[in-house]
C-alpha positions as CSV (number, residue, x, y, z in Angstrom):
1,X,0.0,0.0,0.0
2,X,1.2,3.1,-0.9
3,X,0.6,6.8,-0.1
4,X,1.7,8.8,-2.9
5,X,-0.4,12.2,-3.0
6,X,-3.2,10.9,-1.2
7,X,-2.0,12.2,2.6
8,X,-3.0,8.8,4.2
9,X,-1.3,6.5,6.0
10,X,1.2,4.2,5.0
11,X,0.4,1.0,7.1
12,X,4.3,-0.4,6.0
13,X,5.3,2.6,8.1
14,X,2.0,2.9,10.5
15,X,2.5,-0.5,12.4
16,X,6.0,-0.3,13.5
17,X,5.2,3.2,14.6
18,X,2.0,1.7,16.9
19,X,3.9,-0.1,18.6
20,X,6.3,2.3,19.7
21,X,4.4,4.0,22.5
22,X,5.1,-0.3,24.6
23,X,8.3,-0.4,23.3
24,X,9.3,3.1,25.1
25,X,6.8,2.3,28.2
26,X,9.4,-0.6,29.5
27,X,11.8,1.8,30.8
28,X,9.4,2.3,33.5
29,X,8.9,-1.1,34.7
30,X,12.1,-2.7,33.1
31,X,15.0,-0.9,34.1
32,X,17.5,-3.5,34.7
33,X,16.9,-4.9,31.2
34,X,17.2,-1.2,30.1
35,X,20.3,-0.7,31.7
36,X,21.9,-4.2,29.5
37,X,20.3,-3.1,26.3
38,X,21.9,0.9,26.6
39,X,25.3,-0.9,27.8
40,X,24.9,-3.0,24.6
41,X,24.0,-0.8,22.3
42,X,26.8,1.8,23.5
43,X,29.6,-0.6,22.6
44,X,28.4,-3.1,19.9
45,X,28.5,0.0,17.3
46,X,32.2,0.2,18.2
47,X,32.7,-3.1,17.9
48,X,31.1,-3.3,14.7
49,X,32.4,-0.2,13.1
50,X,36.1,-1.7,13.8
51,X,35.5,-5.1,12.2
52,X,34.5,-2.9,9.4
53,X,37.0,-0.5,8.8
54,X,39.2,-3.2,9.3
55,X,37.4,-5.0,6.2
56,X,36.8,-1.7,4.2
57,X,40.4,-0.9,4.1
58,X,41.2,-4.4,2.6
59,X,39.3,-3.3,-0.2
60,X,40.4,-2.5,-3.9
61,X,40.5,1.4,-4.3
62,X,39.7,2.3,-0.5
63,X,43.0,3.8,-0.7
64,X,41.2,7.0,-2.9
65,X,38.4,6.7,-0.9
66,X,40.6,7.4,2.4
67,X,42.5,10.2,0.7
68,X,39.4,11.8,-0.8
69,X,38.5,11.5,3.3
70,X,41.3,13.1,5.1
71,X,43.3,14.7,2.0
72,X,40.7,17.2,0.8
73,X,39.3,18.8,4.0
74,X,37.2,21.4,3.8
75,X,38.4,24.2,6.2
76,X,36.5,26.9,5.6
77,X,33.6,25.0,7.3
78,X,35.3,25.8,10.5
79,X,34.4,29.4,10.0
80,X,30.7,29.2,10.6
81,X,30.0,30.0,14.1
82,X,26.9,27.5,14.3
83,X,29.8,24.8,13.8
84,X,31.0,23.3,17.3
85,X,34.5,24.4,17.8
86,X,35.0,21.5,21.1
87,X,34.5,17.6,20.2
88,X,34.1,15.0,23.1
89,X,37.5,13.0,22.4
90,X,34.7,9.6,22.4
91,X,32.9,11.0,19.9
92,X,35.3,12.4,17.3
93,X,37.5,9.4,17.0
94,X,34.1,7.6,16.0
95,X,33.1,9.5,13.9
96,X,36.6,9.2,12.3
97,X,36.7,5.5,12.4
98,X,33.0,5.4,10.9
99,X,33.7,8.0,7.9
100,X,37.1,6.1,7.1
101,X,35.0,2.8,6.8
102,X,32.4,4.7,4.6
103,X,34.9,6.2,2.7
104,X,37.2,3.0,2.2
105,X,34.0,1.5,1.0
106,X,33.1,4.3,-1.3
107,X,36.3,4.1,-2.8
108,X,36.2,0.3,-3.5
109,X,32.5,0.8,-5.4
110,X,34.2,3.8,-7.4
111,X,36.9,1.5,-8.3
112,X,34.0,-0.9,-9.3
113,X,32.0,1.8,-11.1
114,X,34.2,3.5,-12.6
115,X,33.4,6.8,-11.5
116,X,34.6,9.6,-9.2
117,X,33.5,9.3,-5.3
118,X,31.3,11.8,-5.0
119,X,28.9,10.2,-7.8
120,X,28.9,7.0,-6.2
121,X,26.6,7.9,-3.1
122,X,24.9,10.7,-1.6
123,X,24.9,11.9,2.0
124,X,22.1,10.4,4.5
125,X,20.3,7.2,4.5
126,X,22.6,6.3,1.6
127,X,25.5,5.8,3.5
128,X,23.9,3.2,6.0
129,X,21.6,1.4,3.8
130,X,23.9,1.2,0.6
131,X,28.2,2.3,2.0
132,X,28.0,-0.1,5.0
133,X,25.8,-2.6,3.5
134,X,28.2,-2.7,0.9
135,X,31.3,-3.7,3.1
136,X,29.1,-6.2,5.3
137,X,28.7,-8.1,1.6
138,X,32.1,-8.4,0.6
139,X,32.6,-10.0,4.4
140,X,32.6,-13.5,5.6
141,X,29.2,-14.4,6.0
142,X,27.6,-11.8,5.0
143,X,23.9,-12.3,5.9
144,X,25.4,-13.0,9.6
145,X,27.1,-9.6,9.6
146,X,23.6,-8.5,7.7
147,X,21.9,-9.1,11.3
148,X,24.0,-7.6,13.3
149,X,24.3,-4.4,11.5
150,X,20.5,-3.9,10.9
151,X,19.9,-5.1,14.6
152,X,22.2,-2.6,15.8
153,X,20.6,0.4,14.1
154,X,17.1,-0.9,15.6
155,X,18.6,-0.8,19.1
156,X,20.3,2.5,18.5
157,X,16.6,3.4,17.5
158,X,15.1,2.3,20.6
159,X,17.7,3.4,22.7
160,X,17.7,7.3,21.4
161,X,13.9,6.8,21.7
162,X,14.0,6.1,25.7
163,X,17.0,8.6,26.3
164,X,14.5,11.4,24.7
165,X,11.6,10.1,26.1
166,X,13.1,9.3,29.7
167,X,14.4,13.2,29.4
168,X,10.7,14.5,28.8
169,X,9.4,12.7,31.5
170,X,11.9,13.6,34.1
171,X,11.5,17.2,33.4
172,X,7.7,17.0,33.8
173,X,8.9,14.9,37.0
174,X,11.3,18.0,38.3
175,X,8.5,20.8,37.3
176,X,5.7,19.3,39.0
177,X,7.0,17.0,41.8
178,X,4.0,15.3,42.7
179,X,3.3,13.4,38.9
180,X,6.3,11.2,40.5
181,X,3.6,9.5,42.1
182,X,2.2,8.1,39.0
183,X,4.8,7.7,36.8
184,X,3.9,5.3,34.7
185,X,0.8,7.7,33.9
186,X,3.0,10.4,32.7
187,X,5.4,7.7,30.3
188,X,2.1,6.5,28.8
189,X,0.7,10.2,28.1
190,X,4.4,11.1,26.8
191,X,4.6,8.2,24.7
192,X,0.7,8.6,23.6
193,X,1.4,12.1,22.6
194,X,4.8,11.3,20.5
195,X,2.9,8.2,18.7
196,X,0.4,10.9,17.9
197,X,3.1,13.6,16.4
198,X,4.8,10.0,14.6
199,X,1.5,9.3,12.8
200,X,1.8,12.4,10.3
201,X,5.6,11.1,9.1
202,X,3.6,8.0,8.0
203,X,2.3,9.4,5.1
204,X,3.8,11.3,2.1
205,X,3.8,14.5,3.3
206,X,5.9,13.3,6.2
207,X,8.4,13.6,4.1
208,X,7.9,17.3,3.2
209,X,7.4,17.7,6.8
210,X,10.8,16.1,7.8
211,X,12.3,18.1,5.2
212,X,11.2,21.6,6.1
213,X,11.9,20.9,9.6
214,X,15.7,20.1,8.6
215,X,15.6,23.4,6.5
216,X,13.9,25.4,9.5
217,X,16.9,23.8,12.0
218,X,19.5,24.0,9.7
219,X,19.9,20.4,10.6
């Protein structure tokens, strides 16, 4: 079922999107399983994102795709003021170690293609559904890795989704000290409310939506 001009609800999208108002109430009444699933998901992308790179770089013309990575910066970026000037030491070296694994990959497919990086992929969903994808295939056991990656970017999923969620809650919980006593109340209204925002990026003008939000942000 599609959705194309019509404004209604693609149930592909809709159902996974129903059932995220229980998947985000169990950090209320599960919290030691929440605790191992956010210690998981913190290091398994690490984990995975070195077995990668370690693969990527293996790979026929990721040489170009590393020094298109780190031999052509683009300084004049650092110029905007909007840009953050301080990096938490955690999160730049992944972010390193994650772009040379897309990149190594990007250059083995434009040794493949034939053509220059930069027509080989565009920026966004392309890099994690087509880069790494890309360098999972050309692994041992590839459908094996297949799981892991795609399970990993689920739990990422749910785990941002509690972190935002659990920070709504507790500032409802710091403003008005007495909702404490019912918190499960207040998850299942916050949750309620989100699945309720959630159902308009289920149709085709959710895309428009998400887009002019990104504009509006400067995302």
């Amino acid at each position: 079922m599609t959705a194309e001009g019509t404004g209604e609800a693609n149930l592909n999208l809709f159902w996974p999107l129903s059932v995220k108002p229980l998947v985000l109430e169990t950090y209320g009444d599960f919290l030691q399983w929440l605790t191992i699933m956010v210690e998981f998901t913190s290091t398994a992308p690490y984990i995975l994102i070195l077995i990668l790179f370690s693969r990527a770089i293996t790979l026929e013309g990721s040489t170009d795709g590393l020094y298109y990575y780190w031999g052509k910066p683009d300084f004049s970026k650092l110029l905007r003021h909007q840009d953050a000037w301080i990096v938490v030491t955690g999160d730049f070296l992944m972010s390193v170690f994650g772009g040379a694994t897309v990149f190594a990959t990007l250059g083995y497919l434009s040794y493949q293609l034939k053509k220059p990086i930069e027509e080989v992929v565009s920026s966004g969903h392309s890099l994690a559904f087509v880069a790494y994808p890309e360098a999972i295939s050309k692994m041992p056991y590839p459908m094996v890795w297949s799981v892991f990656f795609f399970s990993m970017l689920f739990l990422l999923g749910i785990s941002s989704e509690i972190a935002l969620t659990e920070t709504l809650c507790t500032s409802i919980y710091d403003q008005w000290t007495s909702t404490r006593k019912c918190k499960w109340l207040i998850s299942l209204s916050c949750c309620g409310s989100l699945f309720l925002c959630g159902i308009v990026l289920t149709t085709d003008v959710g895309t428009l939506f998400n887009t002019a939000l990104i504009v509006l942000f400067d995302i």
